[in-house]
C-alpha positions in Angstrom: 51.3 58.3 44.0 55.2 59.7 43.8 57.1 58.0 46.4 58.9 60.6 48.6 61.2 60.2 50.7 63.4 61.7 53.5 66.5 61.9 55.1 66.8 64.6 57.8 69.8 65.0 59.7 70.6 67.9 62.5 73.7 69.7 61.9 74.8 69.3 65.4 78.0 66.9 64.8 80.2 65.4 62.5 78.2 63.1 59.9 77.9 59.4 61.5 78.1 56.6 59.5 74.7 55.4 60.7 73.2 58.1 59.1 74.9 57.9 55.9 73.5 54.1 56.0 69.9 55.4 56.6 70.6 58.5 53.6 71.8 55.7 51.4 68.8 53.7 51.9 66.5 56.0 51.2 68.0 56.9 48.1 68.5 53.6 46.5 64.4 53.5 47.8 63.8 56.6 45.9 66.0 55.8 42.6 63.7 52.0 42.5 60.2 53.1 42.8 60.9 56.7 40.4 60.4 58.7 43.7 62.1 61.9 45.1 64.7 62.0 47.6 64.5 65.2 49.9 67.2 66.7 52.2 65.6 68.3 55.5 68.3 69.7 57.7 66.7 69.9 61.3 68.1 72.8 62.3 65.5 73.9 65.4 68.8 73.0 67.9 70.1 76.8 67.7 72.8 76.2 70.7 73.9 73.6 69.0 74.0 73.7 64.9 76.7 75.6 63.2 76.7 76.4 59.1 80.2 74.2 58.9 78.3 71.3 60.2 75.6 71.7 57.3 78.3 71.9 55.2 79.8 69.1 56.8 76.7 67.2 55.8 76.6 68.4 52.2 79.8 67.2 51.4 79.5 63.9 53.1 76.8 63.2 51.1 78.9 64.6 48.0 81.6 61.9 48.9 79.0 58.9 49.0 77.1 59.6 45.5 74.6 61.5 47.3 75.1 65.0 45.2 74.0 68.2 45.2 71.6 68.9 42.5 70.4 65.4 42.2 67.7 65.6 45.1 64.8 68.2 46.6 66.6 70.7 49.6 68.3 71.0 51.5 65.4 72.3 53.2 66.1 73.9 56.5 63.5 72.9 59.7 63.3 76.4 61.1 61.6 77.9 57.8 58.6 75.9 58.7 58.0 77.3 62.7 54.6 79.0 61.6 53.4 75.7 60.3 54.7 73.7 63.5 53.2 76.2 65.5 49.6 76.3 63.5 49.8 72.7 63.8 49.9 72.8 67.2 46.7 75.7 67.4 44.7 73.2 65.4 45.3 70.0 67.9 44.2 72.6 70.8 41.6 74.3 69.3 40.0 70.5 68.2 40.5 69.3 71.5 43.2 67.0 70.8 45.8 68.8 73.3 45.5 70.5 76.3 47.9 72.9 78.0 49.2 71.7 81.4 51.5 73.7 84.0 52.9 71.0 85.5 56.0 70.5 86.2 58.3 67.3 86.7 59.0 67.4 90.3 54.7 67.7 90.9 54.3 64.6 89.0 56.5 63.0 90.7 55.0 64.1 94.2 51.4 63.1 92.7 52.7 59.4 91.2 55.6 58.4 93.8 57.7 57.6 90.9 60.3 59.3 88.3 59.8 57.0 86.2 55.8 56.8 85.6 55.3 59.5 83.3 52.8 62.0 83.5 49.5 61.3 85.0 46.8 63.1 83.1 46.6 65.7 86.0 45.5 68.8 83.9 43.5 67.2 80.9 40.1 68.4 81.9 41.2 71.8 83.7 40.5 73.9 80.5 44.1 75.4 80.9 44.6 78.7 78.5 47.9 79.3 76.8 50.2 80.8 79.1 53.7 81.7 80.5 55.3 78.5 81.3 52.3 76.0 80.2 53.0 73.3 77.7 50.9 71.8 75.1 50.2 67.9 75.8 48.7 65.5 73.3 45.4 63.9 74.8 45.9 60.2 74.3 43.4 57.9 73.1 42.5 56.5 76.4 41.3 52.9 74.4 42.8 51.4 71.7 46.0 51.1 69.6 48.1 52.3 67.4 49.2 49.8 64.4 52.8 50.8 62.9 52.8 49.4 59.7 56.6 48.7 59.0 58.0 47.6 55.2 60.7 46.0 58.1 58.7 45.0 61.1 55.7 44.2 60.3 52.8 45.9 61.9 54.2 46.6 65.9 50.9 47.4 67.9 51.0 49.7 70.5 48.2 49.8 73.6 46.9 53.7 73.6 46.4 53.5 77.3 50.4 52.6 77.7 51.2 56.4 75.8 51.3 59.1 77.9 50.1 62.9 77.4 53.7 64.2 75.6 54.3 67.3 74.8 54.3 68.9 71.7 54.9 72.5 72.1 57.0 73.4 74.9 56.0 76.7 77.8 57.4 79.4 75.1 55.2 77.7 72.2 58.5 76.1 70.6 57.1 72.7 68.8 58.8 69.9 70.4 61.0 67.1 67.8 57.8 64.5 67.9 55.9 67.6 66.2 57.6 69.9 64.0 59.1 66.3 62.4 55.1 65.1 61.4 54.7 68.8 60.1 57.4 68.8 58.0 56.6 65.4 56.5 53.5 66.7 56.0 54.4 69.9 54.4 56.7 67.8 52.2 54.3 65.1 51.6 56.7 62.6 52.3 55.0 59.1 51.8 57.6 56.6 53.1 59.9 57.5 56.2 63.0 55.6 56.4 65.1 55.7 59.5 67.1 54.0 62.1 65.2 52.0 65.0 66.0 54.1 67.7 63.0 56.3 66.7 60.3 53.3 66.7 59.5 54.0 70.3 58.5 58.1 69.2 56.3 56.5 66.0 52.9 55.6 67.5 53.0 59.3 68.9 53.9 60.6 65.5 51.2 58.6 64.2 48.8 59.7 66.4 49.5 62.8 65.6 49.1 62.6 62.0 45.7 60.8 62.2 44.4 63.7 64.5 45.5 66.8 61.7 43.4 64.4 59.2 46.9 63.2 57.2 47.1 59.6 56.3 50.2 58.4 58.3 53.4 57.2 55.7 54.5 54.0 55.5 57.4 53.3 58.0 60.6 51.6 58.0 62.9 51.4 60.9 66.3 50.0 60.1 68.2 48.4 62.5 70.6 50.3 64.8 74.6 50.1 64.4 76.6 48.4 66.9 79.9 48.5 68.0 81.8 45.3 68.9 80.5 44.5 72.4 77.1 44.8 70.5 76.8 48.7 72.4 75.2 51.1 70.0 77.9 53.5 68.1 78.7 56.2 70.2 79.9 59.7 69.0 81.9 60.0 72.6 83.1 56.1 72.6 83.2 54.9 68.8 84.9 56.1 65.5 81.7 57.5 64.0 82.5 60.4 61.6 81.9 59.8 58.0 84.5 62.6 57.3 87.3 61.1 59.3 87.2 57.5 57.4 87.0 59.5 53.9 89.9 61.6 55.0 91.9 58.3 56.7 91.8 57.1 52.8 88.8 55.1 52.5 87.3 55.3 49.0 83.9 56.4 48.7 82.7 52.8 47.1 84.4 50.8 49.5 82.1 52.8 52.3 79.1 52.6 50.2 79.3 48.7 50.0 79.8 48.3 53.3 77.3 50.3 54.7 74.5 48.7 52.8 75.7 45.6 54.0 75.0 46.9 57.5 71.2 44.7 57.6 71.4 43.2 54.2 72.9 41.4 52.3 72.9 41.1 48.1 72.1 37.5 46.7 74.5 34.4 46.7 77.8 34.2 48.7 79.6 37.3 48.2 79.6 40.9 49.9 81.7 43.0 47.1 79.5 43.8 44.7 79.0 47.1 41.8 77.1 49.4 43.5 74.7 49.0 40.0 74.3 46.0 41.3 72.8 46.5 45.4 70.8 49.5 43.4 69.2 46.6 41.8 68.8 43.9 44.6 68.3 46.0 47.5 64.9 45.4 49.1 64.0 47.2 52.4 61.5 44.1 53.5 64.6 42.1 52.8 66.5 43.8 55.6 67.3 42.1 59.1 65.8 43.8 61.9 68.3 42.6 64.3 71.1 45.5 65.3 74.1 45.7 62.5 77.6 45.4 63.7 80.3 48.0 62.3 83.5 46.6 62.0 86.2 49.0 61.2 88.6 45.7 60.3 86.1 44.4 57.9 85.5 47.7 56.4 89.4 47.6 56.1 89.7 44.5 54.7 86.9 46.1 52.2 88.5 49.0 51.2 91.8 47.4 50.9 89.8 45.2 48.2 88.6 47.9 46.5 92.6 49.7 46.3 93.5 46.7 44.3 90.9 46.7 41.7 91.7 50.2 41.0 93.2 50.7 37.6 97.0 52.4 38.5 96.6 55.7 36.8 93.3 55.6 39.0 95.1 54.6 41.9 97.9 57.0 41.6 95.3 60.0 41.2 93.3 58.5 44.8 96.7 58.8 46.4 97.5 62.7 45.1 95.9 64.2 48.0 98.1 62.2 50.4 100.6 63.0 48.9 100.4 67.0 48.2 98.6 67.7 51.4 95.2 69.0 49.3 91.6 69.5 50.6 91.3 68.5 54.1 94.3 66.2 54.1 97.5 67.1 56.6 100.8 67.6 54.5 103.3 64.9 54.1 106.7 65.2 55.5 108.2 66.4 52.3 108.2 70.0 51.0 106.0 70.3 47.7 109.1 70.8 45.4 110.5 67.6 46.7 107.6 65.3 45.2 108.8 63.6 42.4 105.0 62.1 40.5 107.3 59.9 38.2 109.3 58.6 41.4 105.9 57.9 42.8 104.5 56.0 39.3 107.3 54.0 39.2 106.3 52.5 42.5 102.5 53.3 42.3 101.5 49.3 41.5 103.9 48.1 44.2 102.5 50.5 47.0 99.1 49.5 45.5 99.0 46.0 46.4 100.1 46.6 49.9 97.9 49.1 51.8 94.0 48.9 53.2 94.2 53.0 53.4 94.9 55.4 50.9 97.2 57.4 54.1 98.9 54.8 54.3 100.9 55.6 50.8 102.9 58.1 52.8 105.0 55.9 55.1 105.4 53.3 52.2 106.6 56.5 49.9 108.5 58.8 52.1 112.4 57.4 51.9 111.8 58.2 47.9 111.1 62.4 48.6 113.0 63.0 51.8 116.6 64.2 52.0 117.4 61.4 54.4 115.0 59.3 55.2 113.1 58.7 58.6 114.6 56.7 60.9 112.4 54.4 63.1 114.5 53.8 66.2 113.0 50.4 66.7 113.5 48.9 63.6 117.4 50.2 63.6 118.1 48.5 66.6 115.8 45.1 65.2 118.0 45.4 62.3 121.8 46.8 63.0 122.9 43.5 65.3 126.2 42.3 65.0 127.9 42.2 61.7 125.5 44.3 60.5 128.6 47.2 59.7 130.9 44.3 57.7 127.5 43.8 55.9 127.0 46.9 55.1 130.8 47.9 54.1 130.4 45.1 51.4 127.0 45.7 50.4 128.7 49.7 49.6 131.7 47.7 47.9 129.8 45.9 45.8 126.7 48.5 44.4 129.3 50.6 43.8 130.9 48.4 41.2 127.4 47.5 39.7 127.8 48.9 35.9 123.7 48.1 35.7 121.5 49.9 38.4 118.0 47.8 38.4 116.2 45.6 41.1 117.4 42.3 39.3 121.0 43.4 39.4 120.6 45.0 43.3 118.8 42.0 44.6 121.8 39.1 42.8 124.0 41.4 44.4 123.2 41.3 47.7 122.4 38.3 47.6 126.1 37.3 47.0 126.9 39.4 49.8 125.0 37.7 52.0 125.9 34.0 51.2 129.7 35.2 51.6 128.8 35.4 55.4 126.2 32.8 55.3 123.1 35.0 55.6 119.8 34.2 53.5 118.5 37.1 51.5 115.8 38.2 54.0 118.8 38.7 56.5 121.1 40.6 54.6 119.0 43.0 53.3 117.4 43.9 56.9 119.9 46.2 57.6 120.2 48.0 54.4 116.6 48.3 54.1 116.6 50.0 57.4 119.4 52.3 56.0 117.7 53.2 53.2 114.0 53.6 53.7 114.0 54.1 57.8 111.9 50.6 58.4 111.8 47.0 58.6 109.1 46.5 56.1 107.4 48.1 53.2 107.7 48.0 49.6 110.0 45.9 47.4 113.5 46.6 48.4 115.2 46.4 45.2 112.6 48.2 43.2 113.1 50.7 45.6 116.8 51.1 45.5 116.2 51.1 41.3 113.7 54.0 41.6 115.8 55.6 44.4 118.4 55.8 42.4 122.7 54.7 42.6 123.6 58.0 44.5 121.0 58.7 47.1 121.3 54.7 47.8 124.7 54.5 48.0 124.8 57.7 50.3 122.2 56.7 52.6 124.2 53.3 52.9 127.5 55.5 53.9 125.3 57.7 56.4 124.3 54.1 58.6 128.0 53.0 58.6 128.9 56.4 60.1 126.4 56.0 62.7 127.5 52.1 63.3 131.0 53.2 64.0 
């Protein structure tokens, strides 16, 4: 037997991380056992779906190591309405639905509660298709259901506790719980992978299954994401979007270690690991039922990790987009023609050791492609106390005598300055930092002054004494 599997997202959103966990398990799934991964885009929401969010999903996918071309689909949900809705003749012609024309507040009258669920009411009235009446699933009134789980275990379910559902609304529309076991079907998908929020819909679906005559697939339901009071991630409440941590400069193999991580862990004491490696070690039975907690500083932390390791040509080419305002990034605050890549080279390993995001290059790089450079007001006022113009009239003084312009020079230099009016380095060069670059902190000053260059330093050093007079 070909292991198939499934991922199935509805284009209704931006792409949530907990998905991409669930599309990344099922492909490492796929990849171990020589299966097929298949793309179904559930796309039966029409108020809701719109082509950019399939796209969306597409290139999320693309980002993660998920490409196109390399799995079965995308197939699209709403190409498959006749065999959702011959499904759903089969159950009622066979007995195993019935069509019912209740509706909620009726129930409710009948049981005294909203919260009972339906009562059976029309299961032996011999209802026939009409305006308005939906098609319920007749329940096993004995029994139960055994959800054999690669994660769980076997979760048994008391038929008698499952109420009628629906599974093809008044206008004959297949309901989710249906046209989702037709389409696994149709597909013959033999393992279903997915996040525990649909455990409570899988006896139905497996009832279902066993009354068409399919053999049910195996199941397993990974845990759900949490936020950090433990909530479940929220598209409303939570930072969700896949496409907004890529395009906030998280690198695709930082993400793709961290989500695995999300339930599972590889062996011995470490969590960074080659991706060739969690292919390898992943095991879905292996995976911790209890519910995973995103955290956006860990993934930080992560992703910062993953920066450093990157050789510097391949770091420099990570930050290009930041920096020329390409794809789906916003523009820096320099015009194109301003960029100067060997400015930028020249600092590339510095910058590289100090930032978690690749959007984070831009504030550490701007001072070297702006005319002046951006002044943070609270950081001027932090650094330009008292003295802080005599400092900076003999800083001017002495760079300008300097016959050698590099970082050891610069950094000797100021030094001296400094000790003439008993300041340590770190003081001294607070306020021309904040002259030259706009901020209190970032990368090495006097790297920065040698890449800057004698002029633009020296004239940025003039244009804070004006403004200290």
């Amino acid at each position: 037997m070909t292991v198939r599997v499934r991922f199935a997202p509805s284009p209704t959103g931006m792409f949530h991380v907990g998905g991409a966990r669930s599309a990344l398990q099922n492909w490492i799934y796929a990849k171990q056992q020589g299966g097929v991964f298949v793309l179904r885009i559930e796309d039966t929401d029409a108020a809701r779906n719109k082509p950019e969010w399939t796209e969306g999903i597409l290139s999320a996918l693309d980002w993660i190591g998920i490409e196109r071309g390399s799995y079965e689909g995308p197939h699209f949900q709403s190409e498959y309405a006749g065999e959702h809705r011959a499904a759903a003749a089969r159950l009622h012609e066979s007995g195993r639905a019935y069509y019912c024309d209740c509706t909620r507040e009726a129930v409710q009258a009948r049981t005294g509660s909203q919260y009972q669920g339906y009562d059976g009411f029309c299961r032996d009235r011999g209802l026939p298709a009409g305006e308005g009446r939906a098609l319920r699933f007749r329940t096993p009134d004995e029994g139960e259901t055994v959800v054999v789980d690669l994660i769980r275990g076997e979760p048994t379910f008391e038929n008698k506790l499952i109420e009628d559902f629906v599974i093809a609304r008044g206008d004959g529309s297949p309901v989710f719980l249906l046209a989702n076991v037709v389409d696994d079907m149709t597909m013959g998908i033999t393992h279903v992978i997915r996040a525990e929020e649909h455990l409570p819909n899988t006896p139905k679906q497996q009832l279902l299954w066993d009354a068409l005559g399919v053999k049910p697939p195996i199941w397993a339901h990974v845990p759900v994401v949490v936020n950090e009071k433990r909530q479940k991630l929220s598209k409303r409440r939570d930072k969700v979007a896949l496409e907004a941590f890529r395009d906030e400069g998280y690198l695709a193999a930082a993400m793709r270690n961290y989500l695995m991580l999300l339930g599972w862990a590889p062996s011995g004491d470490r969590e960074i690991v080659e991706w060739s490696v969690i292919e390898q070690e992943f095991r879905l039975a292996e995976v911790n039922p209890s519910p995973a907690f995103f955290d956006e500083k860990k993934l930080r932390a992560f992703n910062g990790e993953y920066i450093r390791a990157l050789g510097v040509e391949e770091f420099v080419e990570a930050c290009r987009p930041w920096l020329t305002g390409t794809g789906t990034i916003a523009p820096p605050p320099w015009q194109p023609e301003e960029f100067d890549a060997d400015a930028f080279a020249a600092v590339a390993p510095l910058a590289q050791t100090r930032i978690a995001l690749l959007s984070e290059i831009v504030p550490n790089v701007d001072f070297l492609f702006l005319a002046a450079p951006l002044i943070d007001e609270a950081a001027w006022a932090k650094a330009m106390k008292e003295g802080s113009a005599e400092l900076l009239d003999a800083a001017l003084a002495a760079f300008e005598a300097l016959e050698s312009w590099d970082a050891e020079t610069l950094k000797s230099t100021l030094e001296a300055v400094g000790a003439e009016r008993g300041l340590k380095l770190g003081k001294a060069q607070a306020p021309v930092r904040v002259a030259v670059t706009g901020r209190t902190v970032g990368l090495p000053l006097f790297e920065s002054l040698e890449v800057l260059g004698r002029e633009r330093t020296l004239s940025r050093l003039r244009a804070a004494r004006a403004r200290l007079v």
